[in-house]
N, C-alpha and C positions, 0 to 999 in steps of 0.2 A: 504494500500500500504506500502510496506518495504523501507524502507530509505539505502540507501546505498552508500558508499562514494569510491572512486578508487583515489585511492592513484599514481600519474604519470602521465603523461599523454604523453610519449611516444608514438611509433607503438602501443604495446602490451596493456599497459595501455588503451589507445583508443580504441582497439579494442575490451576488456574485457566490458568496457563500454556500446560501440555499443551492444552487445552481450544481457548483459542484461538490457539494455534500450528497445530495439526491441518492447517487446511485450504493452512495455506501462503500467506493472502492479507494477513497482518499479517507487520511486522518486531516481534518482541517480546522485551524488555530484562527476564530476573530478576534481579533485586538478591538477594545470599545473603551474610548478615554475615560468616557463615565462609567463607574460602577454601577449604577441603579442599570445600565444596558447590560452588562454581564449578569448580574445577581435575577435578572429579566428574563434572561436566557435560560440562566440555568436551572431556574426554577419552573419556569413555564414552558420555555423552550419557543418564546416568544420575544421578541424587540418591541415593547410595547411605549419606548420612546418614540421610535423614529421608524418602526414597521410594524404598526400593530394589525392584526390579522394572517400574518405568514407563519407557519412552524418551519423551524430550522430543526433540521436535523439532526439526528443523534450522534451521526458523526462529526457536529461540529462542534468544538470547544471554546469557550466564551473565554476570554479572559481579558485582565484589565496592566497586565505586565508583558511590556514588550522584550524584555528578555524568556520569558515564557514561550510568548510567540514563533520568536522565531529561533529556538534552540531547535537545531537539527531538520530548519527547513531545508526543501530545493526548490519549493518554489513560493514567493513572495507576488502580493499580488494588493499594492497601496492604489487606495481609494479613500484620501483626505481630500479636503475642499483647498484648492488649491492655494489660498492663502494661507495653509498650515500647514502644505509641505513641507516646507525649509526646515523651520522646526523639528516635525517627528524624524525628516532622516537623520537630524542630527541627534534624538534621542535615538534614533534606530542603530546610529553607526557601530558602535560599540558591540552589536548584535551580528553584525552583519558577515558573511564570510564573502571570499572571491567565486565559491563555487554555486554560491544561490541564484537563482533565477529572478529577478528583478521586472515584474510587469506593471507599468502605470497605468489607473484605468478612470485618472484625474483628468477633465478637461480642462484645462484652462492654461494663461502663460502667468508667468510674476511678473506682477507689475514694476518693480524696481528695477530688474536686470533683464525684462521681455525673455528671458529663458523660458523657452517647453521645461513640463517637469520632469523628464528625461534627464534634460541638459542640469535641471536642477539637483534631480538625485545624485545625477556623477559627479557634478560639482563638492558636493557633500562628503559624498561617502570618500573621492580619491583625497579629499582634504584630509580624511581620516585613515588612508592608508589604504585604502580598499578598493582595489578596482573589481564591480560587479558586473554581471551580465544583464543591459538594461531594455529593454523594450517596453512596447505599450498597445493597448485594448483598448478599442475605439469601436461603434457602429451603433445604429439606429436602435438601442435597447431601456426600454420603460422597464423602472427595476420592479416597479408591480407584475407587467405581463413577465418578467424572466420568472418567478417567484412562483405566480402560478402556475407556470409551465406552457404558455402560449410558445409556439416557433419562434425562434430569434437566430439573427446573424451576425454577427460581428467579425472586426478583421483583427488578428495580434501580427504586431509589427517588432522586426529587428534586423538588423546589416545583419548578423549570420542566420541563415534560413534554418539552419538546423535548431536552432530553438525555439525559434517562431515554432515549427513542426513538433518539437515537446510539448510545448504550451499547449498546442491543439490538439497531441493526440490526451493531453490531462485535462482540459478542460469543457472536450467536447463529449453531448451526447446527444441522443436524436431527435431533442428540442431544442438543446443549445448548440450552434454548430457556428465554429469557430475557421475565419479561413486565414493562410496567410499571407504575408508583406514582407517585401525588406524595405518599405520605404517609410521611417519613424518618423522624418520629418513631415508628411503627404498625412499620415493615419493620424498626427496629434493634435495636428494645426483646424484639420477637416474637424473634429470633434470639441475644438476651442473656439474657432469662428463662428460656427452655425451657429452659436448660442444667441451671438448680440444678433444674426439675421432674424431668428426666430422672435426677440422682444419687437421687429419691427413688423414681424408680419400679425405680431398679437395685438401690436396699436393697429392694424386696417381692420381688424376686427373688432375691435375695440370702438372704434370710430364709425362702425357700421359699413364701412365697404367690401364688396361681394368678390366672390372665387378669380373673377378675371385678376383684380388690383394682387392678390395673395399669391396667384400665381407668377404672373410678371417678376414681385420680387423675390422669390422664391428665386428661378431663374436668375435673374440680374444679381443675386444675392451669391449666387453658385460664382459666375462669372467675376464677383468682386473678392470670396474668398479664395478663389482657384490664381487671382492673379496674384497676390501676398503670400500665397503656398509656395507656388511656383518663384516667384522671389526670394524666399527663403530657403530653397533647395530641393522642394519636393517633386513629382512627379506629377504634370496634370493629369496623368491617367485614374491616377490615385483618389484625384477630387471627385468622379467619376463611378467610385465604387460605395462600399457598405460606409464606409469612415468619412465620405466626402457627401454626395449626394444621398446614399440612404439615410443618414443621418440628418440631415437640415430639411428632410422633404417630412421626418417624422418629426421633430420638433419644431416645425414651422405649423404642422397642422392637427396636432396629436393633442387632446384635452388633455393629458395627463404632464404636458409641458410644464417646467416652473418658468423659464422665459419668456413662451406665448403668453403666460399666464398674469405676468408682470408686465408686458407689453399691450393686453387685453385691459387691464385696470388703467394704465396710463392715457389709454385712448378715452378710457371713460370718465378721464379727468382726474382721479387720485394722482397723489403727489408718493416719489418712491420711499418716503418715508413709511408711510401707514402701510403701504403695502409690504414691504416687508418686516413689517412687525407683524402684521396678518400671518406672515408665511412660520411661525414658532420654529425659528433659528434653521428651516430648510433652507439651502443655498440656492439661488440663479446663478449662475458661473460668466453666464454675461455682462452679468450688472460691474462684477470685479474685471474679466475678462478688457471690458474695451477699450480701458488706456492702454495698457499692453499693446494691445490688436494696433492702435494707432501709433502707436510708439515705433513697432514695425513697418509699417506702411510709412513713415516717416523718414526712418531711416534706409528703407528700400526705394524709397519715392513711387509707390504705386498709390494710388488713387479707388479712395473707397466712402463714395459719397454714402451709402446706407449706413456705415459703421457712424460716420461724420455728425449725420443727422439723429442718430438714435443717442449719440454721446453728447449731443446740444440736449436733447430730450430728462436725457437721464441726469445733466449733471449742471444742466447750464442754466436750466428755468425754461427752454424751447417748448413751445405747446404743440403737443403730437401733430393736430391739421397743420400748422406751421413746416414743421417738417417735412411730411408727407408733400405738401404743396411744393415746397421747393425741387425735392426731387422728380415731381412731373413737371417741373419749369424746364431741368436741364433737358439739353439739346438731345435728338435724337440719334444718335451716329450709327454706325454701322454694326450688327450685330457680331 
């Protein structure tokens, strides 16, 4: 049996868990900062912080000690909110060995040093001696439908294909089915970006405007994060698959979105404070996500009026029809 430790123990966390705990053929370690989520588990065999209604498995073990975690993993598998990366890997490091498997399954970049959290972990850990084996899990996955067991696809990415192919012959089964990449820049960036498209497709709905407008950006949304990918190194094919478009077409129109959902209230005129007090410490990864996002496109010089106008929106005082208006003023060029 494969040892395996999940790093979070949020929604998504939890339900990464569920996922591969199911079949009963791994030993698998959740790390959950709060006690009241371990003591949760263990006793009910429920997350009734932050997943109440799923049962976790018996194969998986709750605990609140990251040197617990991850003694005698191979494979690691972090899902913090990307503003507390930095952080836990540097409580992780000390834990951490050269021969563990390293999967990020965080979207988002850090805003101070616009690092993927890839680029983050490694930063970390070789500061601590440790050069890990790092990849990252990205695609179109509601950690509710993973949980219940709905089909799901996702992509795991890493320069050597041979782990990528670990990862997925452990993590997959024949609801979860995992494919692979060596393009880690194309799978992280795809899974960080869509976030802020999706708060803008949640203001046209929000605002009352119908499937043509949602579609369009949807579209023009693909084309504005495929070109910042592809500036940063990745592969436009990549924006293309599970990690790029299957993911921003499901959280651009998926009820269970937290970004539509925070883009949906803004249209409706809430201000992003209440709303995410409403959200009881849930994360939108867009809302942190899109100084990064423009901090890159700044320093790439690529041109990203949706990201533009949703960061006036979110941060500047810009009233969502304001926004929206300006973007059907710009010029129509060529597809």
């Amino acid at each position: 049996m494969s040892e395996i430790a999940v790093i979070g123990a949020g929604a998504w966390g939890t339900a990464i868990a569920i996922a591969v705990g199911r079949g009963g053929t791994h030993r698998v370690r959740l790390w959950a900062y709060e006690k009241e989520v371990t003591e949760s588990i263990a006793a009910r065999r429920v997350n009734e912080m932050y997943f109440p209604g799923f049962r976790v498995p018996e194969a998986v073990r709750p605990t609140s000690s990251l040197e617990e975690a991850l003694a005698g993993t191979e494979i690691v598998a972090s899902v913090m909110p990307s503003h507390h990366c930095r952080r836990v890997y540097q409580q992780m490091a000390p834990h951490v060995t050269g021969d563990m498997i390293l999967v990020s399954a965080t979207k988002g970049i850090e805003n101070k040093t616009l690092l993927r959290m890839t680029e983050v972990a490694a930063e970390v850990l070789e500061g601590a001696g440790v050069r890990a084996q790092i990849g990252a899990l990205s695609g179109p996955s509601f950690a509710k439908e993973v949980a219940r067991g709905d089909p799901t696809a996702v992509a795991v990415a890493f320069r050597d294909r041979n782990l990528a192919s670990r990862v997925q012959k452990e993590f997959s089964d024949a609801i979860f089915r995992v494919y692979t990449n060596d393009d880690v820049v194309g799978v992280e960036l795809g899974g960080a970006l869509k976030n802020i498209i999706a708060i803008a497709a949640g203001v046209c709905d929000g605002l009352g405007l119908g499937h043509n407008t949602v579609a369009a950006l949807i579209t023009r949304g693909l084309a504005e994060i495929t070109r910042l990918a592809v500036a940063c190194g990745a592969r436009r094919e990549t924006m293309f698959g599970l990690a790029g478009m299957g993911d921003l077409v499901l959280t651009c129109t998926g009820g269970l979105s937290r970004n539509r959902t925070v883009g949906q209230e803004l249209g409706r005129g809430r201000n992003l404070e209440s709303i995410m007090a409403d959200m009881q410490g849930a994360v939108a990864e867009g809302v942190h996500t899109i100084h990064a996002a423009l901090g890159l496109a700044q320093r790439h010089q690529v041109e990203m009026p949706i990201t533009e106008q949703m960061n006036a929106v979110l941060h500047q005082g810009k009233s969502p029809e304001d926004a929206i208006r300006e973007l059907l003023s710009r010029p129509a060029g060529e597809e």
